[in-house]
C-alpha positions as CSV (number, residue, x, y, z in Angstrom):
1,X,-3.8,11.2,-11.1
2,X,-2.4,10.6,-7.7
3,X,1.1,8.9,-6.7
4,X,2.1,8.2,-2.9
5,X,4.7,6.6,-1.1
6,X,2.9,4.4,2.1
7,X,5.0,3.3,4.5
8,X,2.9,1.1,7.3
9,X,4.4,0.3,10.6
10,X,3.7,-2.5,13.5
11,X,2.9,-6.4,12.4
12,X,2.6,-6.0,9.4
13,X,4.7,-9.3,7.7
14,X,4.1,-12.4,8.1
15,X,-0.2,-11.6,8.4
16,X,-0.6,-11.8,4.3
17,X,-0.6,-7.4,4.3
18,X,0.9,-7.0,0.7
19,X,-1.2,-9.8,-0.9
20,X,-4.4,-8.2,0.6
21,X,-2.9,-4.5,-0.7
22,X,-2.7,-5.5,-3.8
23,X,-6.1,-7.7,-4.0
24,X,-7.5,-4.1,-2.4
25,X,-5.4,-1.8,-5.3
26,X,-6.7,-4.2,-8.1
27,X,-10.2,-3.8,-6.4
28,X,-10.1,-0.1,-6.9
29,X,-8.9,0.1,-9.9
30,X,-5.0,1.2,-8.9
31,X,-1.5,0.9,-9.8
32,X,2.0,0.6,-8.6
33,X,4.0,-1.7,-6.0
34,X,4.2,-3.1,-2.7
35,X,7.3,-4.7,-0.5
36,X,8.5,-5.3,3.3
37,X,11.1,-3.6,4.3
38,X,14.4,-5.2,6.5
39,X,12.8,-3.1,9.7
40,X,9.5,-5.2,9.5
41,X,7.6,-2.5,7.6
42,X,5.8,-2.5,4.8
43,X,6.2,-0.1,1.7
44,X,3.5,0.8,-1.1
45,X,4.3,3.1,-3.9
46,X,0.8,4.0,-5.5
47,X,-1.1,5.7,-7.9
48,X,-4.7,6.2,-9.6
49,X,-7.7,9.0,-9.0
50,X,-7.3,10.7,-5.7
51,X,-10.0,9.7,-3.9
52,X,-9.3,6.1,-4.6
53,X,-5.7,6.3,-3.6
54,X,-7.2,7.8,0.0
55,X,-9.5,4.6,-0.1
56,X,-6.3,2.8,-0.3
57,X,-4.5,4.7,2.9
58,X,-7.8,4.4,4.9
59,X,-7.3,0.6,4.2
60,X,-3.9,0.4,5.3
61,X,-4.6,1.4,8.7
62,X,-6.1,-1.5,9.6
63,X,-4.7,-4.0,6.8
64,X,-5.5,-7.5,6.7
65,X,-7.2,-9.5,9.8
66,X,-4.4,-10.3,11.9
67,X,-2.1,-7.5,11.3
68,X,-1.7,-5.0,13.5
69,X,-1.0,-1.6,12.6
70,X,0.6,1.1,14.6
71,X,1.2,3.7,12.0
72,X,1.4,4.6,8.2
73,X,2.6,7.8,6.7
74,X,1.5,8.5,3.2
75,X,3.8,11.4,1.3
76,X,3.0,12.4,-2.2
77,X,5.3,11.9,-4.8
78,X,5.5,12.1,-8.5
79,X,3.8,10.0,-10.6
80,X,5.9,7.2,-12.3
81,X,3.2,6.1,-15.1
82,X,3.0,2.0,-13.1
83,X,1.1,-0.4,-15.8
84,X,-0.1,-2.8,-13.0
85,X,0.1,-3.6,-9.1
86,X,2.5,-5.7,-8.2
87,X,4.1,-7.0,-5.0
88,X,7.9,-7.1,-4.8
89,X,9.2,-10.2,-3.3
């Protein structure tokens, strides 16, 4: 069990990006949150098997159809033990 912190940069709110995380993290079976951020970002905290989790990042960089990403940076962190995947409004 694997637990990041993803944060995903460029236009990234307003294009549906952490509904479409979380329909991709319930797709592949993983937990933990997703929210924007004041700077325009958006934030995932995640966690499952590793090689899901890198699924997850992979999808990130390109994100939903009209976002537009420009950079993410996934850090490991410790795991927090997340029940579900859920976006924080």
């Amino acid at each position: 069990m694997k637990c990041f912190q993803i944060n995903v940069f460029g236009k990234v709110q307003g294009v549906w990006y952490r509904a479409s995380t979380k329909r991709k993290a319930d797709e592949l079976g993983l937990k933990g949150t997703v929210q924007n951020k004041s700077d325009g970002s958006v934030y995932i905290e995640v966690e499952g098997e590793e090689a899901l989790v890198q699924q997850l990042i992979e999808w990130c960089k390109e994100g939903p159809e009209f976002a537009k990403v420009t950079k993410v940076e996934a850090i490991e962190i410790p795991a927090f033990g997340f029940s579900s995947f859920e976006i924080i409004r």
